[in-house]
DOFIFI-593067 format. One record per residue: x, y, z of N, C-alpha, C in turn; residue number from 1; residue in three letters. Coordinates in pm, whole numbers, plus 50000, padded with zeros to 5 digits. Example, Ala and Ser with C-alpha at 12.3 -4.5 7.8 and 13.67 -1.06 7.14 Angstrom:
     n_x     n_y     n_z    ca_x    ca_y    ca_z     c_x     c_y     c_z     n   res
   51319   49431   50780   51230   49550   50780   51320   49670   50780     1   ALA
   51285   49775   50708   51367   49894   50714   51290   50003   50787     2   SER
! end
This chain:
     n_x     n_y     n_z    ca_x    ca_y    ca_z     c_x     c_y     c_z     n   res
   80216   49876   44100   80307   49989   44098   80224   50116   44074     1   UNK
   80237   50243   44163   80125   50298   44157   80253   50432   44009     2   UNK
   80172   50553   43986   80236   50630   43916   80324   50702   43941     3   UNK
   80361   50725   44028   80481   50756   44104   80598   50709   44064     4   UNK
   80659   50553   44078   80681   50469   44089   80746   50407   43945     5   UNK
   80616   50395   43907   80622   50355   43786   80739   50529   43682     6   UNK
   80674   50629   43662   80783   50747   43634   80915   50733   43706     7   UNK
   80926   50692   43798   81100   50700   43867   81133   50624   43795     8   UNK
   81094   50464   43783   81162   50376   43722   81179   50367   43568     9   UNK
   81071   50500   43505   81111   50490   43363   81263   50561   43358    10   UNK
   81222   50688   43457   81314   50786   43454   81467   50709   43422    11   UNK
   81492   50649   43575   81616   50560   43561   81661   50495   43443    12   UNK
   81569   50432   43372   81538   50359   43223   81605   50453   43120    13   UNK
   81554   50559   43113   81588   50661   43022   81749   50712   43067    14   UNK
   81747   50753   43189   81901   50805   43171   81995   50682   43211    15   UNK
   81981   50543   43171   82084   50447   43151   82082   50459   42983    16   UNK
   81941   50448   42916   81938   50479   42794   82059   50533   42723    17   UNK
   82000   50714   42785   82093   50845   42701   82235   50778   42757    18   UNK
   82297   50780   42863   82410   50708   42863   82480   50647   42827    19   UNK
   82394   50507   42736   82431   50422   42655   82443   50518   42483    20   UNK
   82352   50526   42470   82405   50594   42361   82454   50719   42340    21   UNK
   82511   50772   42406   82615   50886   42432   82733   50872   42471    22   UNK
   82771   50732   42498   82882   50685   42501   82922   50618   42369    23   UNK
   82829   50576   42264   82876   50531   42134   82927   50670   42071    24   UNK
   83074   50640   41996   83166   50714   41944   83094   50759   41799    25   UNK
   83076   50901   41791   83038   50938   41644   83039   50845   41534    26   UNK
   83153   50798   41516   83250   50758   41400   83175   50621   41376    27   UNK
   83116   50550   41512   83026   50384   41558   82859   50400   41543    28   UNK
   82821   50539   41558   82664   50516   41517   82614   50443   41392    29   UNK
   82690   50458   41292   82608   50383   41212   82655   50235   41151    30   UNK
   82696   50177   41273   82795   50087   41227   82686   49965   41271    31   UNK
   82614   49916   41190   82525   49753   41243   82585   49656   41307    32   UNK
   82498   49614   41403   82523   49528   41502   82496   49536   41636    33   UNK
   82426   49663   41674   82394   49633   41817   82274   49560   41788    34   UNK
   82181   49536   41701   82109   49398   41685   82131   49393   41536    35   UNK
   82091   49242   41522   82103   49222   41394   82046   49308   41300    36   UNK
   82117   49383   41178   82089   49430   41123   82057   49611   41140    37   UNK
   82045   49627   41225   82068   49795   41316   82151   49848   41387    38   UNK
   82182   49987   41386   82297   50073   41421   82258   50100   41588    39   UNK
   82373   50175   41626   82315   50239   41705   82212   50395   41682    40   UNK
   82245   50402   41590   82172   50509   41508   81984   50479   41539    41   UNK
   81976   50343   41481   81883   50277   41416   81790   50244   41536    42   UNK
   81890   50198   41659   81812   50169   41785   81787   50293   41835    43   UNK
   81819   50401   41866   81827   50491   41893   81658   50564   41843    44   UNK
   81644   50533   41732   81540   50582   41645   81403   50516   41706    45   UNK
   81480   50420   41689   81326   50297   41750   81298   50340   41861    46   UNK
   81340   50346   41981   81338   50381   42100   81242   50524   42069    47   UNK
   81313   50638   41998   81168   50780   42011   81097   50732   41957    48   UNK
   81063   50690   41826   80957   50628   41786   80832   50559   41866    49   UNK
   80893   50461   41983   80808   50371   42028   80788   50482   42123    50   UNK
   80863   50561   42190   80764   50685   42330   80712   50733   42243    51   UNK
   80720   50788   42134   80625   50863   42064   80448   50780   42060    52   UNK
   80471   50714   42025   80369   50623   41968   80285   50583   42105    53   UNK
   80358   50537   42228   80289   50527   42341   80242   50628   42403    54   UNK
   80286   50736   42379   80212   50874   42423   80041   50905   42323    55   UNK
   80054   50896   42233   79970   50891   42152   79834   50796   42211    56   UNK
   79882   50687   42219   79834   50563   42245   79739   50583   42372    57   UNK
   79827   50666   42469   79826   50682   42644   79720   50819   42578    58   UNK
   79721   50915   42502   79642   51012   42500   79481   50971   42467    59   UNK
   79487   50866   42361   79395   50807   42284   79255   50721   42410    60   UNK
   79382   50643   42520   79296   50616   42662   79214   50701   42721    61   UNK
   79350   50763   42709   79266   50964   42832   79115   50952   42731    62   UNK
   79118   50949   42617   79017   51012   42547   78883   50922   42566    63   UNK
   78896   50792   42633   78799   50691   42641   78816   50605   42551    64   UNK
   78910   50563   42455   78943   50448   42436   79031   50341   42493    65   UNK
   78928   50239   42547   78997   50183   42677   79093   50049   42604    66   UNK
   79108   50035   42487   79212   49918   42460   79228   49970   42291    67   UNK
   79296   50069   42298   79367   50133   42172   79408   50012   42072    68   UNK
   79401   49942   41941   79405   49893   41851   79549   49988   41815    69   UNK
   79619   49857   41808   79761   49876   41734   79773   49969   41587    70   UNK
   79807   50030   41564   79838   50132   41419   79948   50201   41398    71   UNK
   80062   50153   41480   80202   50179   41432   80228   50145   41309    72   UNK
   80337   50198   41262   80383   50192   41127   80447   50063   41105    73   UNK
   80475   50020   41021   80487   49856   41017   80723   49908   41043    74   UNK
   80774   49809   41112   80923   49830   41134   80997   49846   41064    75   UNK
   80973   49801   40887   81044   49851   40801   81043   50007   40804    76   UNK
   80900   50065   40783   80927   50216   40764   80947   50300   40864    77   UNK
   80968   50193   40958   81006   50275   41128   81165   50297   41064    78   UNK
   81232   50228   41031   81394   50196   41050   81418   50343   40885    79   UNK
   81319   50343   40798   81331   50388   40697   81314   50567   40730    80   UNK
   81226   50574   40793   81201   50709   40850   81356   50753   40958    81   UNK
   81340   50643   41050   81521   50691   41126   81613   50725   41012    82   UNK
   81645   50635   40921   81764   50671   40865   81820   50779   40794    83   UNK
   81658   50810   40772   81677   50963   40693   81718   51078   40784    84   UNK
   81674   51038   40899   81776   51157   41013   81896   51154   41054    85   UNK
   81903   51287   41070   82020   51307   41159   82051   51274   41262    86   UNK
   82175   51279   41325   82173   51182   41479   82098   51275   41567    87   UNK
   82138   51394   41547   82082   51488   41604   81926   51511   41629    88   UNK
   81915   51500   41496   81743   51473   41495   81651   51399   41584    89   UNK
   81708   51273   41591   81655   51170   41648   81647   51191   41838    90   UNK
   81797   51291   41835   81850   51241   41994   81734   51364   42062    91   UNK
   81714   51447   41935   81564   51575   41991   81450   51506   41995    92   UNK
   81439   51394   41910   81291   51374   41887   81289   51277   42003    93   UNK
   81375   51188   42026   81376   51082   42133   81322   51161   42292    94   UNK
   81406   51285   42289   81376   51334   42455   81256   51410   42444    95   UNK
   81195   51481   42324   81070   51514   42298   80940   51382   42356    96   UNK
   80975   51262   42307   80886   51169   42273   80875   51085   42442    97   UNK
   81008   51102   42462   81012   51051   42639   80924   51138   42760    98   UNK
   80941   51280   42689   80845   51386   42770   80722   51372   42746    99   UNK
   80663   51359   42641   80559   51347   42583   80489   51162   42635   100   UNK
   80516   51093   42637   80519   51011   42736   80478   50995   42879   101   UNK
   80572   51071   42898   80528   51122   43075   80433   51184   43129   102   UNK
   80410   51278   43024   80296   51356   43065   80150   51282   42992   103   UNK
   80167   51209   42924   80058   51115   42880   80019   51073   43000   104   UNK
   80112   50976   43046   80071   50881   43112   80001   50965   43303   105   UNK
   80118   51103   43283   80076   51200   43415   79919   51214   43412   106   UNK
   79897   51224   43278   79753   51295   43234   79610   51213   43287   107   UNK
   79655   51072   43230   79539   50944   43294   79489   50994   43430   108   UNK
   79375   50978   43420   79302   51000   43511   79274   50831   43637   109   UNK
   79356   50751   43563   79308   50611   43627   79432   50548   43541   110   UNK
   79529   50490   43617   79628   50362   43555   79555   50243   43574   111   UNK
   79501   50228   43397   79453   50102   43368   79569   49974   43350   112   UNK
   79533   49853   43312   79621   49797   43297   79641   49772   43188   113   UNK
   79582   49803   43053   79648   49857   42920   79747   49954   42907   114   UNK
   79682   50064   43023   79822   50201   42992   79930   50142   43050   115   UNK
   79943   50065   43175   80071   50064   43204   80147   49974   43138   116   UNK
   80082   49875   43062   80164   49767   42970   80209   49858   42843   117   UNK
   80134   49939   42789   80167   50000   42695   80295   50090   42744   118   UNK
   80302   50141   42888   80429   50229   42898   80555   50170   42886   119   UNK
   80489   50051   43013   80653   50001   43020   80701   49901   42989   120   UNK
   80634   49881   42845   80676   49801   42725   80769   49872   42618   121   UNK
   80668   49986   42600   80764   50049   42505   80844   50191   42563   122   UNK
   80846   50206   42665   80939   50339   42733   81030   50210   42823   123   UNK
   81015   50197   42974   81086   50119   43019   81159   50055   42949   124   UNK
   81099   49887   42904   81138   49799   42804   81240   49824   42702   125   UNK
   81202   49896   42680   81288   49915   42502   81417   50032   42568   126   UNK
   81424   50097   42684   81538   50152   42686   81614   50029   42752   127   UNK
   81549   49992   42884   81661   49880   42936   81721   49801   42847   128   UNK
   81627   49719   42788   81699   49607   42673   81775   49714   42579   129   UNK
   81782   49774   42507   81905   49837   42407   81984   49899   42444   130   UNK
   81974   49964   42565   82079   50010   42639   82163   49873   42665   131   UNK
   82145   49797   42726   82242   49692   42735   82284   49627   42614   132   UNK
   82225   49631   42507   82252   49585   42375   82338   49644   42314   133   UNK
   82336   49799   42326   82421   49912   42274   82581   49885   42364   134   UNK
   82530   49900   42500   82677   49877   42599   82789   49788   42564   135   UNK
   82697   49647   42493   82788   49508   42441   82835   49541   42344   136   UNK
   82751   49613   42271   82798   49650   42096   82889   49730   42086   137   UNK
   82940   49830   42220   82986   49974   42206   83146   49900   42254   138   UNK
   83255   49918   42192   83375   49833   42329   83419   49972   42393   139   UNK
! end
């Protein structure tokens, strides 16, 4: 999948995403259960978090590190850091972190096959699967 390609199909990814969770009712964000133990709030969080982190990751390549060593925050203090925000917060930092993303990955000078597992693991991936997770959870 060349880069082209690969951006359309996050794109699509992302606005089934925002969809999904813009259709959960104020009153339902913080209600657990679109996975065990997390809101839609909570997924919501995870999702900027993880573009955040793959942008980083995707910058860290650009820079000549060709197989970036994992150093995310461990998932407890991922979920601990969301909760302290606002929905609002999150729904800025999420489309911040999706842009930031894109242009990471725009930036590569060469789609290795670390960067692209790293994208569309945690950009692709993680919107398709919770978007449909959120959709079941949402009636």
């Amino acid at each position: 999948m060349n880069r082209d390609e690969l951006l359309k199909r996050e794109e699509r990814a992302w606005l089934t995403f925002v969809d999904a969770i813009t259709a959960v009712p104020p009153e339902r964000r913080e209600i657990e259960g679109v996975v065990p133990g997390w809101s839609t709030h909570d997924v919501a969080w995870h999702c900027a978090y993880w573009a955040g982190y793959t942008a980083d990751v995707l910058d860290r390549i650009r820079s000549g590190e060709p197989n970036p060593s994992d150093t995310a925050a461990p998932d407890d203090e991922v979920l601990a850091t969301g909760r302290a925000m606002s929905w609002d917060d999150i729904v800025v930092q999420a489309e911040q972190n999706h842009e930031r993303s894109r242009i990471a990955l725009s930036a590569l000078p060469e789609l290795t096959k670390v960067a692209v597992e790293w994208f569309t693991d945690d950009t692709i991936g993680h919107y398709e699967e919770h978007a449909t997770q959120i959709r079941e959870f949402t009636p």
